[in-house]
N, C-alpha and C positions, 0 to 999 in steps of 0.2 A: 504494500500500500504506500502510495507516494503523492504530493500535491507539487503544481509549481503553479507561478504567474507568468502569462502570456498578457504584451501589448499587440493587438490585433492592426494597431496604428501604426506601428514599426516593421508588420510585414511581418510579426509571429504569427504561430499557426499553433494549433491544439498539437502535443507531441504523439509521435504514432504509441499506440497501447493507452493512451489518457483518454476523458470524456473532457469537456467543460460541464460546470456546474451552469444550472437551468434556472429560470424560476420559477415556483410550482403556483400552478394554477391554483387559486383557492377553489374551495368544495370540492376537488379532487386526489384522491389519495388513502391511504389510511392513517388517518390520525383520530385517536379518541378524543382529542378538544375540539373535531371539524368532522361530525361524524355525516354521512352519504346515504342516501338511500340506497338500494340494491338496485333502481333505476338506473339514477345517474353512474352508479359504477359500471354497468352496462355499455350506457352511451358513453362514457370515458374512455373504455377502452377501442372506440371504434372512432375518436374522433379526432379532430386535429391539434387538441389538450395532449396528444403525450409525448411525452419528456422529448422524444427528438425533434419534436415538432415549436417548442416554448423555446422562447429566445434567449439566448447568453443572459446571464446575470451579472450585470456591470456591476463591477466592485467600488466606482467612480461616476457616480451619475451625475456628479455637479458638470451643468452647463459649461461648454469651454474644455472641459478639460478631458484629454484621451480615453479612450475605453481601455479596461483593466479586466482579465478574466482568471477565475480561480480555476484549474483544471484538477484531476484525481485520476490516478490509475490502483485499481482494486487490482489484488492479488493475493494468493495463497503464501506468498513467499514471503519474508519477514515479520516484522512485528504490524497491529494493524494500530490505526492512528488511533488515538483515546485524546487527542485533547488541542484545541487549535487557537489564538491568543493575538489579539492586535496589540504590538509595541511602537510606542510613540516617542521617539526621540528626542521630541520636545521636552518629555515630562522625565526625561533622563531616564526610561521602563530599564530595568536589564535583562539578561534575558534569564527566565527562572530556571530552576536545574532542571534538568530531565527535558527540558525543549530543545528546540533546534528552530536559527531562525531561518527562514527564505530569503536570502540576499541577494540573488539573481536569477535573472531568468534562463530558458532554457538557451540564449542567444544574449546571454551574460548580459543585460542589461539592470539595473539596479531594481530591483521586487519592490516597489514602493507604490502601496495602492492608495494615496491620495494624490494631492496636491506638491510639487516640488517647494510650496512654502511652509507644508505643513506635512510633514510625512508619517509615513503607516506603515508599520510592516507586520507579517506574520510569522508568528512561531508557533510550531507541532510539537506535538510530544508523542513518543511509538512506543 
């Protein structure tokens, strides 16, 4: 199990064996705080609601500024992720033990999913 950031603006692309994360349609799904009729689960799955179909989930929506995307590759092999963590530079975060942060992309550019005035990054823990 692995995550990175892709900038879609710099001519990255999703890495081969990764997905991009989606956004999830609401009322679709299984979740017990958003619970479905056995209708709509029906028509969900026949219709233009699933997952490959729902668009990238910009991790940067502010106007102006580049799209930002979190991508995941599931796998049997290693540890699986248990814990994911926005650190902000500004606020001096360190990084806590047992994480790891994302500091580039797969096309080594700097993993920073806000604003270059105001920066963000992520850390995992496996």
């Amino acid at each position: 199990t692995s995550i990175c950031i892709i900038y879609p603006d710099r001519n990255e692309f999703v890495p081969p064996s990764y997905a991009v994360v989606r956004h999830r349609i609401q009322g679709f799904g299984s979740s017990n705080n958003n619970p479905t009729s056995s209708s709509q689960k029906q028509t969900s799955s026949n219709s233009h609601w699933e997952e490959g179909n729902s668009p990238p989930a910009n991790l940067n929506p502010s106007p102006g500024c580049e799209r930002v995307y979190l991508c995941y590759k599931r796998s049997r092999e290693g540890n699986p992720l248990t814990g994911l963590l926005p650190l902000s530079p500004a606020y001096e975060e360190g990084i806590p033990p047992g994480y790891t942060a994302l500091e580039r992309t797969p096309r080594n550019h700097v993993a920073n999913v806000n604003s270059p005035t105001n920066p963000l990054f992520l850390a995992m823990r496996q």
